[in-house]
Steps between C-alpha positions, in 0.01 A plus 500: 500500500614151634306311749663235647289168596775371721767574751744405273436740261442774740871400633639507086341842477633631804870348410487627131437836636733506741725410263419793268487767778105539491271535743191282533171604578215229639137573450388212739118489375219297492211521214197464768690845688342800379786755642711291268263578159516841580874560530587259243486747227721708752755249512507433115555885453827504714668232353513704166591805722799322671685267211793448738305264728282206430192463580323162575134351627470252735162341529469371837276244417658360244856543640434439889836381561691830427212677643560316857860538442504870454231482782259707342147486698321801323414618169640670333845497620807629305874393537806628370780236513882589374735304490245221595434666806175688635586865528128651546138414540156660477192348601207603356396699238610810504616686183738794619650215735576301238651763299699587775615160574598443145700825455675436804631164454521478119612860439430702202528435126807687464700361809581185225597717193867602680728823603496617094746747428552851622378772282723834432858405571745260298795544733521223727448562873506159624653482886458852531218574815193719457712829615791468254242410197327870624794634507646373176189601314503868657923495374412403174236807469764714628344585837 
């Protein structure tokens, strides 16, 4: 998981992502916070649960300037930026919240993998609306 140490990186991050349609999620933590210990393992878990967003940690000691410029004045607090942008925020540490958040902003697994292909039928139906495909399946069973 990448930490960045400076506002620049925190910037490439959020530009590489945006650039790759992802989703970034900020643990904005502190090692002295003891809410922050106790989710961590949370947080660590979800980013292997949702692959189609990144997930970063922002120490706010070590980083202060992209903590002050995301304005973050309690820990923990999680952002989700796309498209370099902050979409959400939770403060605090609160694991069904942050679940939430995450599935919210960053969608699932399988919103990445695509429409796939259509089980069943090898005629194509393409500009045909939802009624006409009904009824073209009911015509071809002879009903």
């Amino acid at each position: 998981m990448k930490q960045p140490s400076t506002k620049a990186e925190f910037d490439a991050i959020l530009a590489e992502a945006a650039a790759a349609g992802k989703a970034v999620v900020v643990d904005f933590t502190a090692t002295w916070c003891g809410p922050c210990q106790r989710i961590a393992p949370l947080f660590a878990q979800l980013a292997s649960e949702f692959p189609q967003a990144d997930f970063i940690k922002v120490d706010v000691d070590e980083n202060q300037e992209t903590a002050a410029a995301c304005q973050v004045s309690a820990m923990p607090t999680f952002k989700i930026f796309r498209d370099k942008r902050e979409v959400g925020m939770l403060r605090g540490a609160d694991p069904n919240g942050l679940r939430a958040l995450i599935q919210q902003h960053a969608g699932d697994k399988w919103s990445v993998a695509g429409d796939g292909q259509a089980l069943g039928s090898s005629q194509d139906t393409g500009g045909m609306s939802e009624r006409e495909k009904r009824l073209a399946a009911l015509e071809r069973r002879g009903l």
